[in-house]
C-alpha positions in Angstrom: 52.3 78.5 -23.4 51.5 81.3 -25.4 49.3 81.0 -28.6 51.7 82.5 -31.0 53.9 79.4 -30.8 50.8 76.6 -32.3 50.8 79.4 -35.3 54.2 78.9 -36.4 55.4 77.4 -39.1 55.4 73.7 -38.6 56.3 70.2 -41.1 53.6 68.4 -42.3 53.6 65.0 -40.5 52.4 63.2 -43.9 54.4 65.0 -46.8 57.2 66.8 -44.2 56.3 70.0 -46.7 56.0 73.1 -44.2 53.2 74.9 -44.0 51.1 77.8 -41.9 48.5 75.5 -39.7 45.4 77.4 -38.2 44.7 75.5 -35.6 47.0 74.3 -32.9 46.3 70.9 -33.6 46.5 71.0 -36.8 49.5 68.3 -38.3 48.4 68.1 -42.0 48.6 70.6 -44.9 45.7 68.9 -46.5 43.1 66.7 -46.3 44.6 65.2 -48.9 47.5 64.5 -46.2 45.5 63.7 -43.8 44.0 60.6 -45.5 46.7 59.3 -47.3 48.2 59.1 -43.2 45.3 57.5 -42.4 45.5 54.9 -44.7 48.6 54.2 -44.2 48.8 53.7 -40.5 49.2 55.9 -37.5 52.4 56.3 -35.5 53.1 52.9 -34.1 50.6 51.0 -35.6 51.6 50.8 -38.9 52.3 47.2 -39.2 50.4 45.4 -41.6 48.0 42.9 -39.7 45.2 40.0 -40.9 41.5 40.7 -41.0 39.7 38.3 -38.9 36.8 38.6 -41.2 37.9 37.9 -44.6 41.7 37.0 -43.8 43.4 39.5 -46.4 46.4 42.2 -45.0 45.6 46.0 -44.1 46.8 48.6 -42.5 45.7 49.4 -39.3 43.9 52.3 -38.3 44.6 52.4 -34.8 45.3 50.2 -31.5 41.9 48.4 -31.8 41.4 47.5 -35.6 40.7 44.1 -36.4 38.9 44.7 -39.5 40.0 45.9 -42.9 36.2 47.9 -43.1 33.1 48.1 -41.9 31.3 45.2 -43.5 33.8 43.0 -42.4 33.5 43.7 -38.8 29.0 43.3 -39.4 29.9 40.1 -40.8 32.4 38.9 -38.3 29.3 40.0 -35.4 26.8 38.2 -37.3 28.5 34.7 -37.6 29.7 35.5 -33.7 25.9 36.1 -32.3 24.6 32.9 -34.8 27.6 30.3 -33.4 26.5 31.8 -30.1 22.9 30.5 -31.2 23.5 27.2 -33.1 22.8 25.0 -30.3 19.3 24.4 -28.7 17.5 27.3 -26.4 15.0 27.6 -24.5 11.7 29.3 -25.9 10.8 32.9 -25.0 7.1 31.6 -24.4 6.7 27.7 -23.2 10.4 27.4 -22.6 10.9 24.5 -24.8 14.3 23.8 -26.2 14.3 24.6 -29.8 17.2 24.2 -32.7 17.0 28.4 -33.6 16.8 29.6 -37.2 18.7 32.5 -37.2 20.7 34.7 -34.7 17.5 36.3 -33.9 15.0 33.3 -33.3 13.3 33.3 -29.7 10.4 31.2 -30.4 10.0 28.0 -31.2 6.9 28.4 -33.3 4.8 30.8 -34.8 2.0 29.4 -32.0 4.4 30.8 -29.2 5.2 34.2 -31.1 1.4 34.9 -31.2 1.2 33.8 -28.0 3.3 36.0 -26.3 2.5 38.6 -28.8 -1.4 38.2 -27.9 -2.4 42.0 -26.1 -3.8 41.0 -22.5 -7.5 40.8 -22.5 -9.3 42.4 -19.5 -11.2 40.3 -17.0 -14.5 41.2 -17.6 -15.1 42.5 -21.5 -17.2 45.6 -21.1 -20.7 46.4 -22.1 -20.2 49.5 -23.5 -18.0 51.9 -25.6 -17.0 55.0 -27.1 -16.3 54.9 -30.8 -14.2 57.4 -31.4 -15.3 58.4 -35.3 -18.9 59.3 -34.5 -18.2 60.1 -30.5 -21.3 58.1 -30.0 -21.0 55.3 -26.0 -22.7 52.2 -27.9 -23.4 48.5 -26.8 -20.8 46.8 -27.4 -22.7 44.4 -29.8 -22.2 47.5 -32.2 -18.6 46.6 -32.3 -16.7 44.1 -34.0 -14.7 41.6 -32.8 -10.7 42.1 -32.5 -7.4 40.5 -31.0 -5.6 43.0 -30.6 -7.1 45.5 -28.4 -7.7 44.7 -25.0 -11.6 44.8 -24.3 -11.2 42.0 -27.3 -13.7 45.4 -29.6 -12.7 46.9 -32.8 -11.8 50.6 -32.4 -14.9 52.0 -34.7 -18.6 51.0 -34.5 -19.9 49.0 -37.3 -21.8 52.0 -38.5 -18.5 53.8 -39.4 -16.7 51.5 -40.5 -19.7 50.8 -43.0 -19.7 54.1 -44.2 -16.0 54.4 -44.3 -16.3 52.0 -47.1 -19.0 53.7 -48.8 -16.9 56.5 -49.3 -13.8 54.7 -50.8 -12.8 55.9 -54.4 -12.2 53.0 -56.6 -10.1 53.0 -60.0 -11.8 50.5 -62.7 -9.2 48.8 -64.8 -9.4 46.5 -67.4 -7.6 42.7 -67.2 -4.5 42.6 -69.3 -5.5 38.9 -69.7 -9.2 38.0 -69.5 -10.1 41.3 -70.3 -12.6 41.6 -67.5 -12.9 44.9 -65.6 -12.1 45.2 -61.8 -11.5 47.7 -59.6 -9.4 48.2 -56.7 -9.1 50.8 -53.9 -7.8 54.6 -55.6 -4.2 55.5 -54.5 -1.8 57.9 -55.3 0.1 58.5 -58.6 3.0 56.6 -57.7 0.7 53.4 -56.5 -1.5 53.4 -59.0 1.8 53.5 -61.7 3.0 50.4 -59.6 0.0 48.3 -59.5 -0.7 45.3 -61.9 -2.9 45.2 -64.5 -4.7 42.4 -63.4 -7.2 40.8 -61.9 -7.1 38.9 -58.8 -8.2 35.6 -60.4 -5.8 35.9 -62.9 -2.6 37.2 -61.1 -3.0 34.0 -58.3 -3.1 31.7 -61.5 0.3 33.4 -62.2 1.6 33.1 -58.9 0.7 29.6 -58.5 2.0 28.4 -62.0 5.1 30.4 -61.2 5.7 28.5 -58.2 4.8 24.8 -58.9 0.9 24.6 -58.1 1.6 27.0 -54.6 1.8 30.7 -53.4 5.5 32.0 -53.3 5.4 32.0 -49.0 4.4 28.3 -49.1 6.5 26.0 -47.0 4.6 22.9 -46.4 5.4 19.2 -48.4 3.8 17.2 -50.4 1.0 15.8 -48.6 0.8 18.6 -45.6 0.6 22.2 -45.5 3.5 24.0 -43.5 0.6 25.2 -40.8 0.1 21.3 -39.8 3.4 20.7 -40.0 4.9 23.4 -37.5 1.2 22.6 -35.3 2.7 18.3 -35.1 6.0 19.9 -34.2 4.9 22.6 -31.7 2.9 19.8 -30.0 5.5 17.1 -29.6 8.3 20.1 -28.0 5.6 21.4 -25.7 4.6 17.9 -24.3 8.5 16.8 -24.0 9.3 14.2 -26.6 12.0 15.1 -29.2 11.0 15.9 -32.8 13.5 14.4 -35.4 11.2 14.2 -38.7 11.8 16.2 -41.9 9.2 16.9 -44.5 10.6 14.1 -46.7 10.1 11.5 -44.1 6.7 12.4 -43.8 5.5 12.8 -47.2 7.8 9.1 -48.0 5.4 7.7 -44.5 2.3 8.8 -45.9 3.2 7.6 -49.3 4.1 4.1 -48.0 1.2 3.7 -46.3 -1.1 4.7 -49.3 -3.2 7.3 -47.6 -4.7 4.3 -45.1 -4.7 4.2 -41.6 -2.3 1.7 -40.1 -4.6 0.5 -37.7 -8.2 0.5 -38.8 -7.4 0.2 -42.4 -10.0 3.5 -43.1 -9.0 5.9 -46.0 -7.7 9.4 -44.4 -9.3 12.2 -45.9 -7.2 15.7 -45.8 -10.7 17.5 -44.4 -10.2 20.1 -41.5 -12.0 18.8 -38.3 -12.8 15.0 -39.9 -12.7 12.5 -37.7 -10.1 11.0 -40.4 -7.8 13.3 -40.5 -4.3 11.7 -40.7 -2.6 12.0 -37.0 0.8 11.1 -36.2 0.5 8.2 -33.8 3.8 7.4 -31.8 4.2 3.3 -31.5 5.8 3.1 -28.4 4.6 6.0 -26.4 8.2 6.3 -24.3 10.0 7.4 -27.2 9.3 10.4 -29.3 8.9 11.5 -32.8 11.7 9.5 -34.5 11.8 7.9 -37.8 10.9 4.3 -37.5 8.6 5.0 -34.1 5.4 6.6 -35.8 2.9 5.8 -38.4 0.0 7.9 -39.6 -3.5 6.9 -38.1 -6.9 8.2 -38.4 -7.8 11.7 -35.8 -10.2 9.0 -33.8 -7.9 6.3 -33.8 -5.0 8.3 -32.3 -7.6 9.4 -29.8 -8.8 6.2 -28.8 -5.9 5.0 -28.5 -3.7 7.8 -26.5 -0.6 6.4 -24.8 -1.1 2.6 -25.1 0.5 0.3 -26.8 -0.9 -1.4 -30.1 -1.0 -4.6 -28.5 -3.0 -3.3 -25.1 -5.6 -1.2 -27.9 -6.0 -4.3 -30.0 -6.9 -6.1 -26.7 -9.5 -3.8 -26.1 -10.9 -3.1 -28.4 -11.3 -6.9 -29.2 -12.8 -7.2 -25.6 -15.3 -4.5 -26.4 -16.6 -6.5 -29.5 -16.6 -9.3 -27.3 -18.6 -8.4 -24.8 -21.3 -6.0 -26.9 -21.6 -8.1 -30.1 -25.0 -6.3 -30.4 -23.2 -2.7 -30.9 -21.4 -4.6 -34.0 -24.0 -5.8 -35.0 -26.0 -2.2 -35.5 -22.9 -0.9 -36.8 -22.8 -3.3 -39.8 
């Protein structure tokens, strides 16, 4: 077919107007045509159909349009992939089942996402290194510790990391509110236009006051911060035994019991590493973490007693005093 027949005249397939097309495939006069075709509907497809997104009526674009735009058919993928995710899955790590967050959730704690984040240590940490600042092999007591690098050793020695520092510019400011002066690291025009005009002790007063007495991240209760929390939670999903206790419940728990171990009557003290620490103790050890089967104990207690029953530890510990009166008696 010869080439002179695409260059004749031919009806615009929007307006009908008839017009010189420079292309053989051309079928509008105008991109004006063009669009308005568009919107309208192609050939065939010009039936008004639903949007499975937002429900409203459009006109179809072509055979496989489902979606009156663009954010419609994001929106209608992201509710797809998170019903796809609302029920329990196995973690990415320790393959415990987890209730996901998001669409995007593969761990069940931030333990696990560390975890299988960690960069793989080597099997013997060597003895030496190369810094590669001063281009200096060193011991490797020169280096700092770090874990994220394999050998477990800061990229730079000590030494040049201590004169990186030294040769840091600083900016001195003056505190819009105490009217100290304070300096902070110099930056370019555009970050030092941005930055506060505050000091550090002042602008953590703000953030706390802004926030009800905590930092704007914080996500723990009442009583517990959110790192204890997701630590009880990560514990009881890892060993097997379900975890159906909200923040409320605990903070109402501890509250009940007036900060006193249920067992040994002791005061718990919120100290990191004290040996009364308040532990969630499970009363019958079949069952898990379940409103109405735990109480808060001392760290020691919960120790001490492990997976017996209160009755058996009351036994024996009474059979202990029982039979060593003397150690009571050096206690007292």
């Amino acid at each position: 077919m010869s080439a002179k027949k695409y260059l004749q005249p031919i009806e615009c397939a929007h307006c009908g107007k008839e017009f010189q097309p420079k292309t053989g495939v051309q079928r509008f006069c105008s991109r004006e045509c063009g669009y308005a075709y568009r919107r309208k509907g192609w050939k065939g497809y010009s039936t008004p159909i639903v949007c499975l997104q937002c429900g409203e009526e459009f006109n179809p674009g072509g055979p496989g349009s489902k979606f009156c735009s663009r954010v419609c058919q994001h929106a209608f993928k992201r509710k797809a992939d998170w019903e796809g995710r609302a029920k329990d899955v196995a973690c990415a790590h320790c393959g415990a089942a987890f209730r996901p967050r998001s669409a995007t959730s593969k761990y069940c704690g931030v333990a696990c996402q560390r975890a299988a984040r960690r960069v793989p240590r080597l099997s013997t940490p060597p003895l030496k290194k190369r810094c590669p600042k001063c281009n200096r092999v060193r011991s490797a007591s020169k280096f700092g510790r770090a874990n994220t690098t394999p050998s477990g050793l800061q990229c730079w020695c000590k030494d040049c990391q201590t004169e990186r520092r030294r040769l840091r510019e600083y900016t001195h400011y003056q505190c819009a509110v105490c009217s100290k002066l304070f300096r902070r690291v110099k930056g370019g025009p555009k970050l030092e236009a941005e930055r506060s005009q505050r000091c550090g002790t002042c602008a953590r007063e703000a953030e706390l006051a802004k926030h009800g007495g905590h930092s704007y991240n914080y996500n723990g209760s009442k009583h517990f911060a959110g790192k204890k929390l997701a630590s009880w939670r990560h514990s009881a999903r890892r060993r097997g035994y379900k975890w159906d206790l909200t923040r409320e419940q605990l903070d109402a728990m501890f509250d009940e019991q007036a900060g006193v171990c249920a067992l040994s009557g002791l005061r718990m003290i919120h100290k990191h590493k004290d040996l009364r620490f308040p532990s969630l103790d499970r009363i019958d050890p079949e069952l898990g973490y379940e409103e109405g089967n735990v109480q808060f104990v001392c760290a020691i207690v919960n120790v001490m007693k492990s997976k017996l029953l209160e009755e058996d530890f009351v036994w024996l510990c009474a059979q202990i005093v029982q039979h060593r009166p003397d150690l009571l008696e050096e206690a007292a």
